[in-house]
N, C-alpha and C positions, 0 to 999 in steps of 0.2 A: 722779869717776866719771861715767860717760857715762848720759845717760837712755836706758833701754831701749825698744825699739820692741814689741809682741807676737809673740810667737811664728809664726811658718807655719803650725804646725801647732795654731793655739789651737783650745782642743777645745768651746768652750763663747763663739758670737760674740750671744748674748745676755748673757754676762756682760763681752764687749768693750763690744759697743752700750751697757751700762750704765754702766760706767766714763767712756767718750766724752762722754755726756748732761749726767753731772753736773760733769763737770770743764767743759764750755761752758754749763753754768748758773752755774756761779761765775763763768765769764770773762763772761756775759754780765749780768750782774749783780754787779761790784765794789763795791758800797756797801753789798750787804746782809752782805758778808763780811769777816773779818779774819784773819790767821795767826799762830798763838799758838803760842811754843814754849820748854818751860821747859829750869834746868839743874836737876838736882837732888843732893843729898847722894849718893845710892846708889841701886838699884834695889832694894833689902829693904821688907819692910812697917813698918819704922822712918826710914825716910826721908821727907826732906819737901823741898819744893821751895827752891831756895838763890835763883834769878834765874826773869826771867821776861823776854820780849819779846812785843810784837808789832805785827805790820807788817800796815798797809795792802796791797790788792792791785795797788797801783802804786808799791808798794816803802819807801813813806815809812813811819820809825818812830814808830809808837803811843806806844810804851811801852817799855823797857830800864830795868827796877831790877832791883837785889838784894835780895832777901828778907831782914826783919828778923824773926824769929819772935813777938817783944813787939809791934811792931804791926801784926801782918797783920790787925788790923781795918781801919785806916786803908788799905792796899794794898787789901782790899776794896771799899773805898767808890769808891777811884780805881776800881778794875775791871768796876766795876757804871754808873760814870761812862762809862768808855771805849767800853764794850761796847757799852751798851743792848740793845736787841732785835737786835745784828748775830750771828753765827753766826761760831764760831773752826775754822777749820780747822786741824787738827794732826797730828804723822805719829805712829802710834798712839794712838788716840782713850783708848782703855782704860786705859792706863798713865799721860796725862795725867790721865784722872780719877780715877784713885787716888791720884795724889799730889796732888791737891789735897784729897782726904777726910782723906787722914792727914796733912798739914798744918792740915789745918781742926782733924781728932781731938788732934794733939798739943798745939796753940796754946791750943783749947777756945776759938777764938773765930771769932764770921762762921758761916756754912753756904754761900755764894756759891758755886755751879758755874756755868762758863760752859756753855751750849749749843757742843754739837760735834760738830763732821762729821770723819772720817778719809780722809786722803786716802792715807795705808796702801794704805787696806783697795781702795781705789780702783784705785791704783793695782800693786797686786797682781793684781788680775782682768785690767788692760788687758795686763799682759805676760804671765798666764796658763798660767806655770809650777805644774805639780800636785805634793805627795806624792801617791807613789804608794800610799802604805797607806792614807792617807786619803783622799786626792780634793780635800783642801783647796788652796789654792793658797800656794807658797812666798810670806812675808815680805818681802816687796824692802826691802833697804836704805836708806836715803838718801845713804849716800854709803861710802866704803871708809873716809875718815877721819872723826876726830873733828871736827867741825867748830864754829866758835864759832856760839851760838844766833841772830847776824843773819844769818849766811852759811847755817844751815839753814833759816831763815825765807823766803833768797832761795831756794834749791834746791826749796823747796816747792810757790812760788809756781811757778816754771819747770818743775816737773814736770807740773802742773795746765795751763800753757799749750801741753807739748809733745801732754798731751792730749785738748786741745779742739779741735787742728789736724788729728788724726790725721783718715783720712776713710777710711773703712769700708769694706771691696771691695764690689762690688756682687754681688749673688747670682748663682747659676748660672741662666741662663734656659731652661728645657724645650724641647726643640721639641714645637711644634703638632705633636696626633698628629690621620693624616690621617684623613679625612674615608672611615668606613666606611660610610655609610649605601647599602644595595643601593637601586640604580633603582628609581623608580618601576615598577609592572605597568601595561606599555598594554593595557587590554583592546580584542580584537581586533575589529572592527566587520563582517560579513559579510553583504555585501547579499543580497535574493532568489534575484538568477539565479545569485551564486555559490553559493548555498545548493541551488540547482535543480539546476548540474551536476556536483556534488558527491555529490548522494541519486541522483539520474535513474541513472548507473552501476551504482551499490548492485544500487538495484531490478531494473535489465534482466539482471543475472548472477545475483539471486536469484527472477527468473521463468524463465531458463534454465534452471538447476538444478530447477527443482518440475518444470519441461517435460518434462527429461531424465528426472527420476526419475519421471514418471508412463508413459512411451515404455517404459521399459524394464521396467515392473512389465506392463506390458498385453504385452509382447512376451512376458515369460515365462508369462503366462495362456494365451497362444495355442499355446505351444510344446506347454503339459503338454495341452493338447485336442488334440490333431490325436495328439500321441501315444498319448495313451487310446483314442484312434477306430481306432487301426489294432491 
C-alpha cells in the first residue's frame, strides 16, 4: 500500500504542521529512537504478546524473538538492556501498551513498559481524513496486508521519513491594505495686503449701503414736509 499524502482539503494545518515536526524530530534525532513492533496471540483482553522486534532508525535489527511466557522476566531484562532511556515508536501506541500489561498480568512477572510515541496517531493527522460524526481523524492503516513484524517495522520507519520530507504550503499572503490616511490640513497663510483687499471691498459696499439708506430716509422726511406745507 502506497503512503498517503494529506488531503487538499485538510481542514486542520496545525494538526498537519504537528505531525510534520515530530516525524523530523525523530528523523532528526535517530539515536534517541527505536521501532518496536509486536505479534501477538489475539486482540481480546486475554491475549498477550507471542514475538516482538525492534529495529533501529536505519533499518538494522534490535531485537527479533518469540515470546516464552515462563521467562518474560529474562526477555525483560534484555528490554530494559536494549532500550535504556531510547523512546519505541509503534503503530498504535495504545494497544501495544496493553499487551504488554496483560502479558505482564498473565505471566505475573516484570512491570517493564517501554516509553512510547505513536506514529498512528501521527500519522493519521498528516493525511487528515475526519469522521464525520465525530471530528476525530480516521485510523490509517499500515498496510492492506498482513505484514511480517520486520516488514512493518520497515513501513514505519518509511512512513515517518515520507513525513519529515513533506513541506508545508506556504500561507496565503494579504495584500497590503492601502494607505487611507487623509492629507495633511495646509493651513492657509494670508499676508496683510491680501488681507487689505479682501476687507477694503467689504467695507466700501457696506458704507454705500448706510449712504444709500440714509439718502433715502432724508428724501422721504422732505417728501412728508413740503407735503404738509401745502
Amino acid at each position: 500500500m502506497s503512503i498517503k499524502q494529506p488531503l487538499k482539503k485538510h481542514r486542520n494545518s496545525k494538526d498537519l504542521a504537528q505531525a510534520v515536526g515530530w516525524a523530523q524530530k525523530v528523523i532528526s534525532k535517530p539515536k534517541s529512537y527505536l521501532v518496536l513492533v509486536l505479534a501477538t496471540t489475539g486482540l481480546e483482553e486475554s491475549d498477550t504478546i507471542k514475538k516482538i522486534v525492534i529495529m533501529s532508525m536505519d533499518q538494522k535489527i534490535v531485537l527479533d524473538s518469540s515470546v516464552t511466557l515462563k521467562k518474560w522476566d529474562d526477555l525483560e531484562l534484555d528490554l530494559m538492556q536494549l532500550i535504556g532511556s531510547k523512546t519505541c515508536i509503534c503503530y498504535n501506541a495504545e494497544f501495544v501498551s496493553r499487551m504488554f500489561q496483560q502479558t505482564i498480568d498473565k505471566t505475573k512477572q516484570g512491570s517493564y513498559l517501554p516509553k512510547l510515541e505513536c506514529a498512528m496517531e501521527a500519522y493519521s493527522k498528516f493525511v487528515g481524513s475526519r469522521i464525520r460524526k465525530t471530528g476525530k481523524y480516521h485510523r490509517q492503516p499500515l498496510s492492506d496486508n498482513d505484514l511480517a513484524p520486520i516488514d512493518r517495522a520497515k513501513k514505519i520507519i518509511e512512513i515517518i521519513t515520507i513525513m519529515a520530507i513533506y513541506k508545508m504550503p506556504e500561507p496565503i499572503k494579504s495584500e497590503p491594505i492601502a494607505n487611507c490616511t487623509p492629507p495633511p490640513i495646509v493651513s492657509a497663510k494670508i499676508s496683510k495686503a491680501g488681507l487689505l483687499l479682501t476687507v477694503i471691498p467689504i467695507l466700501l459696499l457696506i458704507l454705500l449701503m448706510v449712504i444709500g439708506l440714509a439718502y433715502n430716509n432724508k428724501a422721504g422726511v422732505t417728501h412728508s414736509t413740503s407735503k404738509s406745507a401745502k
